[in-house]
C-alpha positions in Angstrom: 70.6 60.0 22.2 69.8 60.3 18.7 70.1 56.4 18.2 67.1 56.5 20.7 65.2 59.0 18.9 65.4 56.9 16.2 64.1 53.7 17.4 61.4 55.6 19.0 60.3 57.4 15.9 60.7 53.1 14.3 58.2 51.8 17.0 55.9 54.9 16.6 56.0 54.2 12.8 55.5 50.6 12.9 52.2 51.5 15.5 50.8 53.8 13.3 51.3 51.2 10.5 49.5 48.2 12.6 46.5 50.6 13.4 46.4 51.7 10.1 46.1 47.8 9.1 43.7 47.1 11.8 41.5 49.9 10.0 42.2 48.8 7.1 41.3 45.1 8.2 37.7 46.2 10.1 36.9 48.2 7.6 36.8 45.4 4.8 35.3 43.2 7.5 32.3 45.6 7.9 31.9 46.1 4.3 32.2 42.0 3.8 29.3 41.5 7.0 27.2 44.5 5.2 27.5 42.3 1.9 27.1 38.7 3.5 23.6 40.6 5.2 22.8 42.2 1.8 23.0 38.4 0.5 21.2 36.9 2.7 18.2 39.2 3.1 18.4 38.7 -0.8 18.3 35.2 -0.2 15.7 35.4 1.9 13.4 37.3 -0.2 13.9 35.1 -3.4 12.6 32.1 -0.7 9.6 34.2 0.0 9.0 35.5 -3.5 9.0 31.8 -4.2 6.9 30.7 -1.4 4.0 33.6 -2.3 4.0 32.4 -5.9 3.4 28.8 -5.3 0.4 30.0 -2.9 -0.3 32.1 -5.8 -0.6 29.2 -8.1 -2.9 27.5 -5.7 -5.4 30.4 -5.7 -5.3 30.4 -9.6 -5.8 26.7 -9.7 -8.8 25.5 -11.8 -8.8 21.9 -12.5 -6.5 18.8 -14.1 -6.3 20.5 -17.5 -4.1 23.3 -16.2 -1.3 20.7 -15.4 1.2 19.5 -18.2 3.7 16.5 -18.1 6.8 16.9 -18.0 9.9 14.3 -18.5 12.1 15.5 -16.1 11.6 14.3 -12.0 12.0 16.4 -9.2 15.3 15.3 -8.7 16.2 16.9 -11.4 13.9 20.2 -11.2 17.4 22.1 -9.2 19.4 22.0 -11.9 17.1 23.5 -14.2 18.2 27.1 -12.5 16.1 30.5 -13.0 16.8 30.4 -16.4 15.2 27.0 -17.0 12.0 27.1 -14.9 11.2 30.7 -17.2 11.5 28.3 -20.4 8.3 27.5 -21.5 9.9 24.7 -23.6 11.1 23.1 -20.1 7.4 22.5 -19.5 5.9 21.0 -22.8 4.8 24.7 -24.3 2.8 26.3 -20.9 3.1 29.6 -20.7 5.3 30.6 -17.4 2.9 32.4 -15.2 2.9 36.0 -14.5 5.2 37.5 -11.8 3.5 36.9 -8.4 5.8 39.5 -6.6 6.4 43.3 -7.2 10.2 45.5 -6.5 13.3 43.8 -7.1 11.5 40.3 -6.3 10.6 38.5 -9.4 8.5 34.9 -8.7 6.5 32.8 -10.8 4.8 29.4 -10.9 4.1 26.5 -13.0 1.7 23.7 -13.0 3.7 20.7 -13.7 2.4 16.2 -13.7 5.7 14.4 -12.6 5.7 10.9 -12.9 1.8 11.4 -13.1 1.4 13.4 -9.9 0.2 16.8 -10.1 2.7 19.5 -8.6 2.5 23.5 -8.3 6.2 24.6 -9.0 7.5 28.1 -7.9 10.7 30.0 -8.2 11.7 33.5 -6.6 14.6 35.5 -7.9 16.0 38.8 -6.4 17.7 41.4 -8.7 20.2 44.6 -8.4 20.1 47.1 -11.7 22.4 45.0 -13.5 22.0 41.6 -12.9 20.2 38.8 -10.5 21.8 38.6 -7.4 19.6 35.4 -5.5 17.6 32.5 -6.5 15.5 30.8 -4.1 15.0 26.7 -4.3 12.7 25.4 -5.8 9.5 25.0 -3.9 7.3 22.2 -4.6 3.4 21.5 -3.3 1.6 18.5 -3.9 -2.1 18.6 -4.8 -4.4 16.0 -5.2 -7.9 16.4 -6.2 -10.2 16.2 -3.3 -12.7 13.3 -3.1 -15.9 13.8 -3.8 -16.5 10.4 -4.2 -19.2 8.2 -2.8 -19.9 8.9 1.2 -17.9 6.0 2.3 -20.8 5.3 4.9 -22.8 4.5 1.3 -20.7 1.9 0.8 -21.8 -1.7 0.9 -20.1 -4.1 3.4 -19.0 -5.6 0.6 -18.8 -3.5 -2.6 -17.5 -5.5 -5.5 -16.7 -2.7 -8.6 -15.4 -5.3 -11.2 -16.7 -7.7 -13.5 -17.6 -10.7 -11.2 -16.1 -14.0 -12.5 -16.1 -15.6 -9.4 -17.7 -15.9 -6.0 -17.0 -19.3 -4.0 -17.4 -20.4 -0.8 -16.0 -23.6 -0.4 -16.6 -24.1 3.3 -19.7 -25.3 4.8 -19.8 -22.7 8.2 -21.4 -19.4 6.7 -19.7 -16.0 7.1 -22.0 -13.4 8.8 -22.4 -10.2 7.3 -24.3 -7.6 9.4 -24.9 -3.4 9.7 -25.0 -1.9 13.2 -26.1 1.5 14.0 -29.9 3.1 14.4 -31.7 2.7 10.8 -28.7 1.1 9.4 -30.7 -1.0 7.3 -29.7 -2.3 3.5 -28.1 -4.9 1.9 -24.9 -6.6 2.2 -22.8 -7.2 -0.8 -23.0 -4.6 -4.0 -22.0 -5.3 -7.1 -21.7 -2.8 -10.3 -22.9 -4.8 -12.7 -26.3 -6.2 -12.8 -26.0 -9.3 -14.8 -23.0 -10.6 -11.6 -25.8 -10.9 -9.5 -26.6 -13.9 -9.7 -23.3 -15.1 -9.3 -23.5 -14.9 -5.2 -26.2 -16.7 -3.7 -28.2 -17.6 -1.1 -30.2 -20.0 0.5 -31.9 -20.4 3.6 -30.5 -23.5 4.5 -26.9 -23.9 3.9 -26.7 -25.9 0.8 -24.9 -23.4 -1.5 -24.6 -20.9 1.2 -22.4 -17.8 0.5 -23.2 -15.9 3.2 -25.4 -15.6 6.6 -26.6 -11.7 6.5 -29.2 -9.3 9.0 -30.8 -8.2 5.7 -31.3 -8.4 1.9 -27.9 -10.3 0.6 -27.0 -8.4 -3.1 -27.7 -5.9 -5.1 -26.7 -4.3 -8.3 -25.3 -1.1 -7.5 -24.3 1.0 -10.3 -21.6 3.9 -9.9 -20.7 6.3 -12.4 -17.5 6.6 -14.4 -16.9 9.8 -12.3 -17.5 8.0 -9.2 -15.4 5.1 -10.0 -12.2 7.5 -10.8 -12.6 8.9 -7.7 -12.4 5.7 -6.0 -9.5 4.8 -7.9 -8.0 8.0 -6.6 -7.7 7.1 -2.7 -4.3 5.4 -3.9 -2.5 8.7 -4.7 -4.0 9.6 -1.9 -3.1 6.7 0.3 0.4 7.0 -1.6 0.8 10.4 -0.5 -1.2 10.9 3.0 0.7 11.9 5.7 -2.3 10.5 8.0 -1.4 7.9 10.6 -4.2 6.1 9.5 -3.9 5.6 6.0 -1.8 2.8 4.7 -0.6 2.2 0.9 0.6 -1.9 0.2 1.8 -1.6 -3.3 1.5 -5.5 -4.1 -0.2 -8.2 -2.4 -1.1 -8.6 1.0 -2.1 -10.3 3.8 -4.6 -8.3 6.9 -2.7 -10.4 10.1 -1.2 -8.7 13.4 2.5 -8.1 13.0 5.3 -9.4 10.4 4.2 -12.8 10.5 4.3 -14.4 6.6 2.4 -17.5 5.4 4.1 -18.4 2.3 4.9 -15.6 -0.4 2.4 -12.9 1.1 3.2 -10.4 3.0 1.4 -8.5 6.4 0.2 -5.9 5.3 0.8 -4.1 8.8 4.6 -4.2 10.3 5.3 -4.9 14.0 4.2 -2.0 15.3 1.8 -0.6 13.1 -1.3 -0.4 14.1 -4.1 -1.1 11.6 -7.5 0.6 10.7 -8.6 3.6 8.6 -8.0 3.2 4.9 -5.6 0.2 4.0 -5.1 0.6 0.3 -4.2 -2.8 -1.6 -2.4 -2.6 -5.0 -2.8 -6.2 -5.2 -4.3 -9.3 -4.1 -5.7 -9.3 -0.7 -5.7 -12.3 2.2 -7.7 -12.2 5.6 -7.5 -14.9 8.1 -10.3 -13.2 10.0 -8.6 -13.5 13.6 -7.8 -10.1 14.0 -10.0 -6.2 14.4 -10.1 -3.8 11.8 -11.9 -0.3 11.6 -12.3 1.5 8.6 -11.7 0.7 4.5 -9.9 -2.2 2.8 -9.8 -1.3 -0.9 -8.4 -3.8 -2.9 -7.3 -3.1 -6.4 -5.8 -6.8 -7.2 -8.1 -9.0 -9.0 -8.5 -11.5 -5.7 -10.2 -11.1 -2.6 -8.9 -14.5 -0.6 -11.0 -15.1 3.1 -9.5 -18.1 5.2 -11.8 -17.1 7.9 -13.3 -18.5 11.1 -11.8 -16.6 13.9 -13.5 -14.2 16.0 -11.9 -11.2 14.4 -14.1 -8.6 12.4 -13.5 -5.7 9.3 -16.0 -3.3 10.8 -16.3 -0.8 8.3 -16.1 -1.5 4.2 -14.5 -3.7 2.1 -14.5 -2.2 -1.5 -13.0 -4.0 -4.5 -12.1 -2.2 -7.5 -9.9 -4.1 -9.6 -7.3 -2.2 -11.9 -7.6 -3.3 -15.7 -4.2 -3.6 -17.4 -5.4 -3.6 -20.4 -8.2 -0.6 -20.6 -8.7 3.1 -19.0 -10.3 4.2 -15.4 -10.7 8.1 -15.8 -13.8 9.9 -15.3 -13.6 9.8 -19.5 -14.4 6.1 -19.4 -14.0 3.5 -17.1 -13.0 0.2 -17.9 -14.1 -2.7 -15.4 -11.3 -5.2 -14.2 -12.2 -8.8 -13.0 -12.8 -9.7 -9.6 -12.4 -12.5 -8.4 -13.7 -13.4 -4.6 -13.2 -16.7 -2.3 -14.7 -17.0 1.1 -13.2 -20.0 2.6 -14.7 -20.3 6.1 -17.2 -19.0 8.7 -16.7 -15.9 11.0 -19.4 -14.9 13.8 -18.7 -11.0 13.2 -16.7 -11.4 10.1 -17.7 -8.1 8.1 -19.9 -5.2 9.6 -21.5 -2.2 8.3 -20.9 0.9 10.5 -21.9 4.0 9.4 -20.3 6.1 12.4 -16.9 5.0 11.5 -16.9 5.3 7.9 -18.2 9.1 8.5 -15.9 10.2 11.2 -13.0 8.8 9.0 -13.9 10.6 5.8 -14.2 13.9 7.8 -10.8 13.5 9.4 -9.6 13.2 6.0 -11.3 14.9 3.7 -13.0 17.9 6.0 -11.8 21.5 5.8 -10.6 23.2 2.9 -7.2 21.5 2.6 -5.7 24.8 1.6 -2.0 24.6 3.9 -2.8 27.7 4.4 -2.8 29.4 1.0 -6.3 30.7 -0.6 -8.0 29.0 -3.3 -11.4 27.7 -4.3 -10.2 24.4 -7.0 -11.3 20.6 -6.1 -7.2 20.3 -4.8 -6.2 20.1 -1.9 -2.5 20.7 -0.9 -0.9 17.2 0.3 2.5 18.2 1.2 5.4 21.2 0.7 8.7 20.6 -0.2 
């Protein structure tokens, strides 16, 4: 009988024991779930803390002279840590901005040019009474000045912005140059510089013909150094546009439907693709004049090549503006490069003029206040946030 006490009062033990562990064990669970919570609202509000700031640093925002280069790349911009992004000697001497956030949420923002881009940093941190207890990732937005360029429906059908050292036509079949659209009236090819006039020319019979046009053929067309950099600046923003619509080629090119090549250049559309809007050319640029486009070819190579005779057209603006190695384009001083332009063949409907395309275009680009939904009055425009 008392052997069976016994093992009773050993099993009763060994309960109490197991519940006692089972406590034990939900307890520290519970206190481990309240902590994981506690760190990830923490989290959390170091993300948003970051995320205020960096709308914070848009609003604040006044021009290109707030931004400072920097020689790290984004890549690396994680493993400079809390610690780093609050070193002003991270960032070439700018001060770290004041904290955008109030309580235990610290945040802050910089203005930083990586690998010549203009980006607004931001950083959120949470801390306890002792120590910091979250970091958020870094959060990066994109900006690009906005364009305030040229009307793109004040373009030229052809706008040559280089120093002209040569405009052949070595067929005898004119190309026809033409505007459409009620009072569209004007002339056909522009040039910047006065004295290049006379290298296109025209005669009424086709001895010598460059091109067959509705109106006046040239004209001397002078845009500012202002104007010219914001030209220049539709590549970042080709580069960077998340529009269907815009393409960036970064080398030499080749307007034809699909993948096809003819010899070393390229398509500049992949199967697929479809072409029109702005095509941006960081090189030379080919057309064999068979197929449709809509929009604006700019062309920053120094040749413009036209194997043409098809029944194709580029209804819209063809703008050269070739880059010059070996000088400046800023608003500070613009320095012309050479263009160089060959119209080999004819073309019924080869390049034409419409106003009412180029407009609706820019608007669907460069319309509306381009804020992402932060609050800020500067020529930027937010392009993307990481």
């Amino acid at each position: 009988m008392n052997k069976r006490l016994g093992a009773a009062l050993v099993v009763v033990l060994a309960l109490l024991v197991i519940s006692l562990m089972v406590g034990l064990s939900m307890m520290q669970s519970s206190q481990v779930d309240e902590r994981l919570a506690g760190n990830y609202r923490a989290q959390a509000d170091a993300q948003m803390g970051a995320e205020k700031a960096a709308c914070a640093g848009f609003g604040a925002l006044e021009g290109p002279d707030d931004f400072v280069s920097v020689s790290f790349s984004l890549a690396d911009l994680s493993g400079l840590g809390w610690q780093g992004f609050g070193n002003d000697a991270e960032f070439n001497g700018q001060v770290l901005s004041p904290n955008a956030c109030d309580g235990n949420t610290e945040c802050h923002y910089r203005y930083a040019r990586v690998g010549g881009v203009s980006y607004i940093l931001a950083m959120g941190a949470v801390s306890d009474d002792e120590a910091v207890i979250a970091v958020s990732e870094p959060i990066t937005l994109l900006v690009l000045q906005d364009y305030l360029g040229p009307g793109f429906a004040d373009f030229d059908p052809i706008t040559l912005l280089g120093n002209v050292e040569g405009f052949s036509h070595t067929n005898s079949r004119p190309f026809t140059i033409s505007r459409v659209g009620d009072d569209n009236e004007g002339y056909s090819i522009a040039v910047q510089n006065p004295g290049d006039v006379e290298e296109i020319t025209f005669s009424a019979n086709n001895e010598g013909n460059h091109a067959s046009v509705d109106d006046e053929l040239v004209q001397a067309k002078a845009y500012s150094d202002d104007e010219l950099a914001q030209i220049a600046a539709l590549v970042n923003f080709a580069k960077y546009s998340t529009h269907s619509n815009v393409k960036y080629v970064g080398a030499s090119c080749a307007l034809r439907v699909g993948e096809e090549q003819e010899g070393d250049v390229p398509s500049c559309y992949g199967d697929g693709e479809s072409s029109g809007g702005l095509l941006v050319v960081d090189g030379d640029f080919y057309w064999d004049g068979y197929n449709y486009f809509e929009g604006v070819v700019l062309v920053r190579g120094e040749n413009i090549i036209y194997n043409g005779g098809g029944s194709g057209s580029l209804r819209g603006a063809l703008v050269h503006l070739p880059a010059n190695p070996d000088g400046q384009q800023t608003a500070d001083g613009f320095d012309l490069g050479d263009s160089n332009v060959t119209m080999n063949g004819g073309g019924a409907s080869a390049f034409v003029h419409d106003p009412d395309i180029l407009s609706e275009l820019e608007e669907g680009w460069f319309g509306g206040d381009g804020s992402g939904g932060c609050e800020g009055e500067s020529r930027f425009r937010i392009y993307r946030w990481e």
